[in-house]
VMD Tcl script that draws the C-alpha trace (Angstrom):
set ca {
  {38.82 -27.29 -7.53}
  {35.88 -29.76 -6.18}
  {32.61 -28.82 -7.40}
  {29.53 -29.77 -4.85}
  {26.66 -31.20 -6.37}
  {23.75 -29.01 -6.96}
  {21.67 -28.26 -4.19}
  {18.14 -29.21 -4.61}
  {15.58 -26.61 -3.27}
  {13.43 -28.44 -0.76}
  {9.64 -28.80 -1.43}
  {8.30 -26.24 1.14}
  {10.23 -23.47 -0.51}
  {8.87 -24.20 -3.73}
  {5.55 -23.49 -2.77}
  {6.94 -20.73 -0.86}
  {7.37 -19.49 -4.29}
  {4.06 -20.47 -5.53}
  {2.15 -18.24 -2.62}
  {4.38 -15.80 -2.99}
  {3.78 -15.12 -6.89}
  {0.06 -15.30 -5.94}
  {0.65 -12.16 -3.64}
  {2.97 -10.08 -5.36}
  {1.08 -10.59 -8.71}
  {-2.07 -8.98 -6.82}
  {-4.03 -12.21 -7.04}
  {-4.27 -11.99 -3.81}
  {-4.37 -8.48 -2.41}
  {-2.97 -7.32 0.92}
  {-6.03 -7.38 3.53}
  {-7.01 -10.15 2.21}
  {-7.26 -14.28 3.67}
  {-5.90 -16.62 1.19}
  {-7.59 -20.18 1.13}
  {-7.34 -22.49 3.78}
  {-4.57 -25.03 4.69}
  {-6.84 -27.95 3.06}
  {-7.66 -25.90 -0.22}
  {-4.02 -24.92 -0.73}
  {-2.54 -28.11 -0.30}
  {-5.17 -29.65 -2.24}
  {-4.69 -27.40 -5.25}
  {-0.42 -27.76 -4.87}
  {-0.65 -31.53 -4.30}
  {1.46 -31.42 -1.60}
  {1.11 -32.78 2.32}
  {-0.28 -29.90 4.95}
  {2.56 -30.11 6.72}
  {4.76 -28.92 3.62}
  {2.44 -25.77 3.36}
  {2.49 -25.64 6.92}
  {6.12 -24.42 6.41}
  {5.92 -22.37 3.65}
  {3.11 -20.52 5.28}
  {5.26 -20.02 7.95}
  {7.97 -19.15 6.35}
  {6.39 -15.99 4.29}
  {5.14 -14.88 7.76}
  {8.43 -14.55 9.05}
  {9.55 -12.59 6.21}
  {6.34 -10.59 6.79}
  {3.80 -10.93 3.98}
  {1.50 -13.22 5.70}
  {0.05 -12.65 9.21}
  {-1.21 -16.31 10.79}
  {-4.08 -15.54 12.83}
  {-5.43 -18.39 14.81}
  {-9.58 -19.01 14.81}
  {-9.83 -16.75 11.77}
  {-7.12 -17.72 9.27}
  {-4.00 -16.27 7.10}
  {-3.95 -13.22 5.44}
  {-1.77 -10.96 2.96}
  {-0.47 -8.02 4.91}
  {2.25 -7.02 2.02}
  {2.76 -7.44 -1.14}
  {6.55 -8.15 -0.93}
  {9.46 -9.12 1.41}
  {10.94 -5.77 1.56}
  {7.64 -3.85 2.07}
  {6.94 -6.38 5.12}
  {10.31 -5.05 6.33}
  {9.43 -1.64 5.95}
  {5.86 -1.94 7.60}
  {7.38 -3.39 10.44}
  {10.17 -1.09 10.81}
  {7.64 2.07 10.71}
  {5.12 0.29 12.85}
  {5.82 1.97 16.03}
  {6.77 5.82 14.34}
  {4.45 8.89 15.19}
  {1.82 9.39 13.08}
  {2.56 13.16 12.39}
  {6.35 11.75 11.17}
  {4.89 8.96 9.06}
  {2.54 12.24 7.62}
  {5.66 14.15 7.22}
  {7.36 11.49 5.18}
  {4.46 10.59 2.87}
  {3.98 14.19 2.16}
  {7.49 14.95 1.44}
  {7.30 12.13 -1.43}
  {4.24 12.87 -2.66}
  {4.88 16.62 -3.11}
  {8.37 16.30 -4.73}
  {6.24 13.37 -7.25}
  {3.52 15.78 -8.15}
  {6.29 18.43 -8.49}
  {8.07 16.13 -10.91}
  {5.01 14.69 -12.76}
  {3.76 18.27 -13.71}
  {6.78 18.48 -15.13}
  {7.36 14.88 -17.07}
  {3.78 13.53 -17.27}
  {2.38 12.17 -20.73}
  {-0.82 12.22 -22.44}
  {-0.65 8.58 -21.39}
  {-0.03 9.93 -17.76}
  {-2.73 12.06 -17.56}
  {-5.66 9.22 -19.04}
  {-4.74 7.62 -16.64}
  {-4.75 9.96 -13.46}
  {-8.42 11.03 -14.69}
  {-9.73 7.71 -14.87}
  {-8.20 7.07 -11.56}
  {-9.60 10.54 -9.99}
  {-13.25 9.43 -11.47}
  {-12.68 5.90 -9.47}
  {-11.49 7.84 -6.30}
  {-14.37 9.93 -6.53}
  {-17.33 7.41 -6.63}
  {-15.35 4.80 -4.26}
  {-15.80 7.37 -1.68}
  {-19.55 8.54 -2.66}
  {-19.81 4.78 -1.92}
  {-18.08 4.51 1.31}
  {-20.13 7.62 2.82}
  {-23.64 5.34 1.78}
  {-22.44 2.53 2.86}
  {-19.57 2.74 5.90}
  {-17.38 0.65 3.64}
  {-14.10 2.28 3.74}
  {-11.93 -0.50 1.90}
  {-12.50 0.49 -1.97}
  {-11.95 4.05 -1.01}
  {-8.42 3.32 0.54}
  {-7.38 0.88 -2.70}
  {-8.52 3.87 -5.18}
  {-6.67 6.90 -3.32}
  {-3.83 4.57 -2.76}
  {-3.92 3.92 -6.81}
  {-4.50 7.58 -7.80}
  {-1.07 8.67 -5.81}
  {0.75 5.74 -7.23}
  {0.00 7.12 -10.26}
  {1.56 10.27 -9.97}
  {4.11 8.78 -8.19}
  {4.55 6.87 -11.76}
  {3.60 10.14 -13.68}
  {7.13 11.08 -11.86}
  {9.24 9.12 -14.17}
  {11.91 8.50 -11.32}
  {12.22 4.54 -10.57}
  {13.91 5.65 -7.58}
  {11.58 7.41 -6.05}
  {8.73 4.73 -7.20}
  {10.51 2.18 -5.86}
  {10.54 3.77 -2.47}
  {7.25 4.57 -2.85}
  {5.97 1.06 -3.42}
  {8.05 -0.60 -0.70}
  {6.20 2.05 1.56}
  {2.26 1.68 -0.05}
  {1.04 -0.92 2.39}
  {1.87 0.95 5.35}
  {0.44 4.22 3.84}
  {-2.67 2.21 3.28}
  {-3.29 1.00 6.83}
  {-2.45 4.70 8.08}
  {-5.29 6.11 5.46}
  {-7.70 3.42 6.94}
  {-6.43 4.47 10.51}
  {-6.88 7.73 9.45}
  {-10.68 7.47 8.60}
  {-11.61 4.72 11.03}
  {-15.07 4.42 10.02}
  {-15.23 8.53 10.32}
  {-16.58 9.06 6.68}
  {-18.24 12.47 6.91}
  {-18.33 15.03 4.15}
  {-16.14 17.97 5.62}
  {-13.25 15.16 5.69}
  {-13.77 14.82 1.74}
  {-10.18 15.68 0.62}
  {-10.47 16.90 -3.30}
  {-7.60 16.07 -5.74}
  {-9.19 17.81 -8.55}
  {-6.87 20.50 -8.39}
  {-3.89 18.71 -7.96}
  {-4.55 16.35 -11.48}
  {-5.63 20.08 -12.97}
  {-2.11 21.65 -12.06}
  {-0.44 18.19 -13.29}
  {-2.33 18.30 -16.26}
  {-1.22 22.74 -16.65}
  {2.47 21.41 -16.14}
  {2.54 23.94 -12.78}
  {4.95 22.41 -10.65}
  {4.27 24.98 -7.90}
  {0.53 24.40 -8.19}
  {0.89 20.66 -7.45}
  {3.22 20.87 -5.55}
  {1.44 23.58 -3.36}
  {-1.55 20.98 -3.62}
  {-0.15 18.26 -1.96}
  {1.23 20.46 0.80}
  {-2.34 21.58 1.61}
  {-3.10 17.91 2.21}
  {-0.44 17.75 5.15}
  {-2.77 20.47 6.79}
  {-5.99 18.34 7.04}
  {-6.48 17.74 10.80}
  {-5.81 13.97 12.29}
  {-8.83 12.71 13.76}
  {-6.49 10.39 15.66}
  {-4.15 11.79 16.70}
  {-0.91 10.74 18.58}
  {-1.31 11.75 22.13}
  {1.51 14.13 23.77}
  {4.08 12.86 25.70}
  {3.38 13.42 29.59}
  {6.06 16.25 30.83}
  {4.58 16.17 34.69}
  {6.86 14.27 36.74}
}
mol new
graphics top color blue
foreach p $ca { graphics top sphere $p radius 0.5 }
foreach p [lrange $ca 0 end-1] q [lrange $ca 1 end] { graphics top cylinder $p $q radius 0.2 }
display resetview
């Protein structure tokens, strides 16, 4: 048998590589615009052209979004979650709402069962953040810190779960539950939509399954501000 010689990677995918560890480390989170073209290639040493391509490249695959006049920016934090945003994109609302409560009530369900003292530090600390991000966001309008700490307090208990499996699916689907919670809200930050999770981290914290479990269900009854208009049926 002939062996080939080794195929060398070419240069744009190795910084390919480079961006890509900055995003799905969280150095630069999804929303956000990474530096621009002269910066980058600056900082890599290599010609624009070069990042050119990789740039383009990890749009393709759906973690960067190229938007001309205003710059790039992180819209997931992996390849498979840019799949998944895309693939959900055009789905109701109401079915998206059906599927994130579905996971999130069989993960409270499961956490109230498996959690640790660990667990539970952690969900408080998290419910305290949740809590004065969105004091914040009803003073000032700014909805962003609000979204990041919900998002964080139901990936916890998603964690508190101790199923990989279901985290895993749960991850690859966080950046499209985010941009539904800010579609959700859209700049509507008035008291009476104030969701409480106190009582759901209580019943985790009990080890009632039913309670939490029961408490996320309640959340699938808060009304849509936005919601998905009905087909027309007139002919």
């Amino acid at each position: 048998m002939t062996l080939s010689s080794a195929r060398r990677t070419p240069l744009f995918e190795q910084v390919a590589a480079q961006l890509r560890e900055q995003i799905t480390a969280g150095r630069w989170p999804v929303g956000s615009r990474i530096p621009t073209e002269p910066e980058l290639a600056e900082q890599l040493g290599v010609a624009r052209g070069t990042l050119r391509e990789a740039v383009r490249a990890l749009a393709h695959n759906g973690l960067l979004d190229i938007r001309q006049g205003s710059g790039t920016y992180v819209v997931s934090s992996s390849e498979l979650a840019g799949v998944m945003r895309r693939r959900f994109a055009d789905f109701d609302r109401e079915h998206v709402k059906e599927l994130r409560t579905m996971l999130e009530t069989s993960a409270a369900g499961l956490a109230a069962l498996r959690r640790t003292e660990a667990d539970l530090v952690h969900l408080d600390a998290l419910l305290d953040r949740r809590e004065r991000a969105w004091r914040h966001a009803e003073l000032t309008g700014e909805l962003e810190d609000f979204v990041q700490a919900d998002a964080a307090l139901h990936h916890a208990i998603v964690e508190a779960a101790h199923n990989p499996a279901l985290s895993g699916i749960y991850a690859d689907l966080g950046d499209f539950f985010r941009a539904e919670l800010r579609d959700f809200f859209a700049g509507e930050l008035t008291p009476d939509r104030h969701v409480d999770h106190t009582r759901l981290i209580a019943a985790i914290r009990a080890g009632d399954a039913n309670a939490a479990t029961r408490e996320c269900a309640l959340f699938a009854t808060f009304p849509d501000p936005h919601p998905t208009p009905a087909p027309d049926t007139q002919a």
